[in-house]
C-alpha positions as MATLAB code, in Angstrom:
seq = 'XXXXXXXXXXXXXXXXXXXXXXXXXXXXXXXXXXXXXXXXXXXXXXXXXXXXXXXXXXXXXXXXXXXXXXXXXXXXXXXXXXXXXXXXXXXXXXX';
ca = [
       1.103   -8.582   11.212;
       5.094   -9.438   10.705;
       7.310   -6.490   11.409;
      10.683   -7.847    9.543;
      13.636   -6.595    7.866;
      12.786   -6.727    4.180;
      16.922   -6.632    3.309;
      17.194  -10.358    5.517;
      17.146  -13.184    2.659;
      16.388  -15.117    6.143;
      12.985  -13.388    6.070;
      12.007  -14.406    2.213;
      13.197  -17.635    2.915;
      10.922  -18.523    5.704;
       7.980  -16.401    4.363;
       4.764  -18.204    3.584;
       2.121  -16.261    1.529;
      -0.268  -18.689    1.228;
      -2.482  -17.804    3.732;
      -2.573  -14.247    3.182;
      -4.680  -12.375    1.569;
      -3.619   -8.675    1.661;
      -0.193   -7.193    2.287;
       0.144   -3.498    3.547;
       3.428   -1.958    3.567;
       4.600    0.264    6.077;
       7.921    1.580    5.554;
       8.981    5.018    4.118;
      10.872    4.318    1.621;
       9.226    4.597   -1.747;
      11.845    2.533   -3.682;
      12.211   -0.229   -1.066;
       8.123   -0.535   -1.218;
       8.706   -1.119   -4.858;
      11.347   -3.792   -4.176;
       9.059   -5.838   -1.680;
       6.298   -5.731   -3.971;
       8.665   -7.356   -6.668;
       9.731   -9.649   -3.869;
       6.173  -10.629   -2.955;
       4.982  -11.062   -6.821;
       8.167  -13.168   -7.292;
       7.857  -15.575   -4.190;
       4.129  -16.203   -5.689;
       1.748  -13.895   -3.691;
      -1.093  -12.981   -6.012;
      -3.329  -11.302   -3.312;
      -3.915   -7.672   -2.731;
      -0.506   -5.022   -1.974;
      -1.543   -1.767   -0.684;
       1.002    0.769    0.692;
       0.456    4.940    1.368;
       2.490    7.264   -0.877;
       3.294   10.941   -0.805;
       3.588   11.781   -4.707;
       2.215   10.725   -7.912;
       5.675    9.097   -9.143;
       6.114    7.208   -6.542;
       2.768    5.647   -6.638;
       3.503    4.887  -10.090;
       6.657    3.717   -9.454;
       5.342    0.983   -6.963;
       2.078    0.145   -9.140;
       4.562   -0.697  -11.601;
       6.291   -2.963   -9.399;
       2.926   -4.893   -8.911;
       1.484   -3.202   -5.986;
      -2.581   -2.949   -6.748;
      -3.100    0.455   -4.687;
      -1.208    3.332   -3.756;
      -2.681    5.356   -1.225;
      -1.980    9.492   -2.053;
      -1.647   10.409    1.966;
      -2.332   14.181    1.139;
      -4.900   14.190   -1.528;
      -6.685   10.910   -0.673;
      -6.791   12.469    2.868;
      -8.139   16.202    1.362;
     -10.773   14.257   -0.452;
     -12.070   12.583    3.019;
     -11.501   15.403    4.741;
     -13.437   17.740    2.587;
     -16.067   14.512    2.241;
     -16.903   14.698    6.170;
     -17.022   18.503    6.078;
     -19.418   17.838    2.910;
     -21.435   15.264    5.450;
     -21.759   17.962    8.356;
     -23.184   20.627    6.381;
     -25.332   18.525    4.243;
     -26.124   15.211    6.012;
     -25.598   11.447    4.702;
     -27.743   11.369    1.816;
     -27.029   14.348   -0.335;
     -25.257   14.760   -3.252;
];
């Protein structure tokens, strides 16, 4: 895990991606997820970007950029949500 300031061309400088093979990002900001993912892509990282989202567009927006998933936080989490309650009242192997 690297917690780093994703404005610092210190941090881009001395970044190695070569040994990683999935990037989650963590920060709020939906356009500044976009930017690192341009970042990453540019600097050579061709392994997996992942980040949460709260709305369609933004999701896009950071797809766009070169992320490969966008996690919806409300309706990805409704879908597991009404998954387990699916689970509980029907078991493991129904459908």
């Amino acid at each position: 895990m690297v917690y780093a300031d994703a404005e610092d061309p210190a941090f881009w400088q001395g970044l190695h991606t070569d040994h990683l093979k999935a990037v989650i990002l963590g920060m709020n900001d939906a356009v500044a997820k976009a930017i690192v993912t341009r970042q990453l892509r540019k600097h050579g990282f061709d392994g997996v970007i992942v980040t949460s989202c709260l709305y369609d567009d933004e999701a896009d927006m950071i797809k766009r950029a070169g992320a490969d998933e966008a996690f919806l936080v409300y309706s990805d989490a409704g879908i597991g949500l009404a998954e387990h309650v699916r689970e509980a009242l029907y078991g493991t192997d129904s459908y």
